[in-house]
N, C-alpha and C positions, 0 to 999 in steps of 0.2 A: 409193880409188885409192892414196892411199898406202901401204896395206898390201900389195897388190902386189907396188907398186915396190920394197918391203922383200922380197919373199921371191924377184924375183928378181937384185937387188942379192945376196944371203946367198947364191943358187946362184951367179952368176958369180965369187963371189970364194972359192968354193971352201969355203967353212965347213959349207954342207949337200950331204949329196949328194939327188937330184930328190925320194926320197920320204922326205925327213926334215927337211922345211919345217915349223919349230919354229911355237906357234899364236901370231896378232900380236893383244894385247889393245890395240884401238885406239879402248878410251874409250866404243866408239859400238855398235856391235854386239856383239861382248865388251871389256864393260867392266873382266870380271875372266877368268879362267880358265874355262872350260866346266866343270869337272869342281869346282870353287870355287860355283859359281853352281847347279851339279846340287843337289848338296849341302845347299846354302840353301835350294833350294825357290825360287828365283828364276827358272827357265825358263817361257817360257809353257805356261801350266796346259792345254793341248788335246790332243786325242784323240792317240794317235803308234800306226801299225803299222810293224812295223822289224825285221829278221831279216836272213839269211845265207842262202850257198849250200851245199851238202852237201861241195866240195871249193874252197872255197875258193886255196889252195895244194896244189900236191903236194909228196909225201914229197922227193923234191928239193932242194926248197927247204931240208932240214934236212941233208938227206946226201947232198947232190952229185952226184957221179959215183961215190960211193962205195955199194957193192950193202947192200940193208938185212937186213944181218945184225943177228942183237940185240948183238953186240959192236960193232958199227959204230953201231948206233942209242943204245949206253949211255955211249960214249965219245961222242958229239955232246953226249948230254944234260948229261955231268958237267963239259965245257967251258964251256955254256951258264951251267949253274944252280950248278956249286961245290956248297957243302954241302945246298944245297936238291934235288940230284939225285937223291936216294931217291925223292922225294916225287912229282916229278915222273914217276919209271919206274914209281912206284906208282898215278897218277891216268892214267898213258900208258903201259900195261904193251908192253914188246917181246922175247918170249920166243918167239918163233917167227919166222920171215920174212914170212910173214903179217899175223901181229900186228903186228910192225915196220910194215911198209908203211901201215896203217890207222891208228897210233899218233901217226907220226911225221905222217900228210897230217894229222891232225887239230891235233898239236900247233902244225904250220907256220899253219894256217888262224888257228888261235885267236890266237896270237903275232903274225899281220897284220890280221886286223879282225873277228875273233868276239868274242872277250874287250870289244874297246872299245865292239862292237856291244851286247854283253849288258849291259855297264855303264851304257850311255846308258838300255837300259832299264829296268836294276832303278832307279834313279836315281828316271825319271820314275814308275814303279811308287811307289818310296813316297814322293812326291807326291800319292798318290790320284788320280795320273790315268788314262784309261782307257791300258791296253797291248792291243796286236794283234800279237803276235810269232808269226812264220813262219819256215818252214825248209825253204827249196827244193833238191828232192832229182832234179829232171828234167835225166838226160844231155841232150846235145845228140845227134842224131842224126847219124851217119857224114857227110860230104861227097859232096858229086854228084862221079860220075868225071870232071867234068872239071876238079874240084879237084887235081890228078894232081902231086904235086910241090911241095904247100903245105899249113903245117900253120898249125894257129889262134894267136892271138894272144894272150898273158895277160890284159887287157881287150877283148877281142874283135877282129875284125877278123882279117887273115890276115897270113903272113909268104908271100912270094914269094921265094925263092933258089935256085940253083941246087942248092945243100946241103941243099937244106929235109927230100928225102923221108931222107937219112943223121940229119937233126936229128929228125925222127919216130919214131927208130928208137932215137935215145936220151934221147926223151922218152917217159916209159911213156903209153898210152892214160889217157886224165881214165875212170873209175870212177864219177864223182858230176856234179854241178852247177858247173862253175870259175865263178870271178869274172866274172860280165857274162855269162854264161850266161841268164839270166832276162829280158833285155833284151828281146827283140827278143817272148817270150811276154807279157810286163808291155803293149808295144805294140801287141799287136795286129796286128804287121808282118812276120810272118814269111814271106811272099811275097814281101818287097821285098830278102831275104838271100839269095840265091840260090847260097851256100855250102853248105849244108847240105839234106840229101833228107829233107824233112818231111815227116809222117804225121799221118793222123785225128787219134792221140794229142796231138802236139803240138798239135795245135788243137784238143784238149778243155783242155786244158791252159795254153793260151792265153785261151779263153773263161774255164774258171773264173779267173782272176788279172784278167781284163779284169772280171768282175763284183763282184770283192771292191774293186777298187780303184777301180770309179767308185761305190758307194754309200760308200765311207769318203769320198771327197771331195764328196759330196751332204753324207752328217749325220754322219761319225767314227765310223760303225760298218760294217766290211765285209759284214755279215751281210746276205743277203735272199733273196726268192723265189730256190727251184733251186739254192741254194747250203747243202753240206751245215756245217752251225752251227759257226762259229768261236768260245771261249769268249775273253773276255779275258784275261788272264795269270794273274790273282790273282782268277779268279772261283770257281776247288774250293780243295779242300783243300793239292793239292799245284799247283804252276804247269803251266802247258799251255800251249802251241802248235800252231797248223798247217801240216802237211806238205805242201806244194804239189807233188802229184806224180800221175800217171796215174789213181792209187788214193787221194785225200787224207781225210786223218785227222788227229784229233788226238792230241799226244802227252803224255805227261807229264814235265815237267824231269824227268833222270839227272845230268848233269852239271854241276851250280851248285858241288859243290869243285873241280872244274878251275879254272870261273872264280873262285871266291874265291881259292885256289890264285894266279892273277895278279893278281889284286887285291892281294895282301899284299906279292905280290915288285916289281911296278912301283911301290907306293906306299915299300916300300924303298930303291929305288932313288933315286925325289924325296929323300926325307929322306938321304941319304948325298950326293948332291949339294948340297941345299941347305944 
């Protein structure tokens, strides 16, 4: 309770804004730092499956209203990152509009909760414990027409305004999976969304995530009959994941310098502050 009380005490007086509620180590549940406690090997030792959506953020998020040109996308980056901006256009190439566009949703995605997602799991990975890391890649489908004048929601849910269908017009179409996209596939409930015009697919698609995730919470392994074999993280050579999508498969890590990439600039960060 008291912790709380403490973050939103810290939003009404103005020192956080809503998504930048600092973590409250209170003794009891974090006695130290999360990322303190990774570290050590002091988190509970149990099975963890944990992954991201395919668009987590759109490109947007990184360039505005501004059209993603690679001069538009290269001047964001060297704002953001200062001398570390090579590095960045080199792990997030945007040499095309294209590119831009795909560079920039990914960079936005990782900079709000892929990076801290990947973190929690390399972490508990070398812990020796088991990992189940997915990477969910299923659009939502279109809106029923009598969604007519309303576009979705950053966390789901809709926005109703009279503005709305001008606000759809300069929000480009989601390409991938947004944030809380998976929701309502994860539950089983997508009949009770009556937003969106579902298809067979989405409820194959539903079924497989309905079955990975009640045998992980039977025995800490989503694997079972009908479901095609999820490996753990660190069980080949190289790390692997599953694609939870129409067609799922598994994939092979590409991308762990992105994330070490932020790994090194946010832990920068802490030590210049501290």
């Amino acid at each position: 309770m008291k912790a709380g009380h403490r973050l939103r005490r810290d939003a009404a007086d103005g020192e956080n804004a809503p998504h930048e509620f600092p973590i409250v180590m209170d003794g009891w549940f974090f006695p130290r730092s999360p990322l303190t406690m990774l570290a050590a090997g002091e988190q509970a030792h149990v099975p963890l499956m944990i992954g991201w959506n395919s668009e987590e953020m759109n490109y947007r998020a990184l360039l505005g209203e501004q059209a993603p040109t690679p001069e538009n996308y290269a001047a964001v980056v060297r704002a953001l990152y200062g001398e570390q901006a090579d590095e960045v256009l080199r792990l997030y190439p945007g040499e095309t509009p294209e590119q831009v566009e795909q560079s920039a949703t990914d960079l936005a995605g990782d900079r709000f909760l892929v990076y801290s997602t990947w973190k929690w799991a390399d972490e508990h990975r070398k812990a020796n414990c088991p990992v189940y890391r997915y990477y969910y890649a299923h659009p939502r489908p279109p809106m029923v027409a009598e969604m007519d004048n309303v576009v979705a929601g950053l966390a789901g849910g809709v926005i109703r305004d009279p503005d709305a269908a001008a606000q759809a017009i300069a929000i480009p179409p989601a390409k991938g999976a947004v944030h809380s996209a998976d929701i309502e596939y994860a539950m089983g409930n997508l009949a009770t969304n009556r937003v969106y015009a579902w298809t067979a697919e989405d409820e194959q698609v539903s079924a497989l995530m309905q079955g990975y995730y009640a045998n992980f919470i039977k025995s800490g392994n989503p694997n079972g009959a009908g479901l095609p074999p999820w490996p753990r993280l660190d069980e080949g050579e190289e790390e692997q994941y599953m694609v939870w999508d129409v067609h799922p498969h598994v994939r092979v890590e590409r991308n762990r310098a992105r994330y070490a990439f932020h790994d090194r600039f946010y832990q920068s960060l802490s030590s210049a502050v501290s």
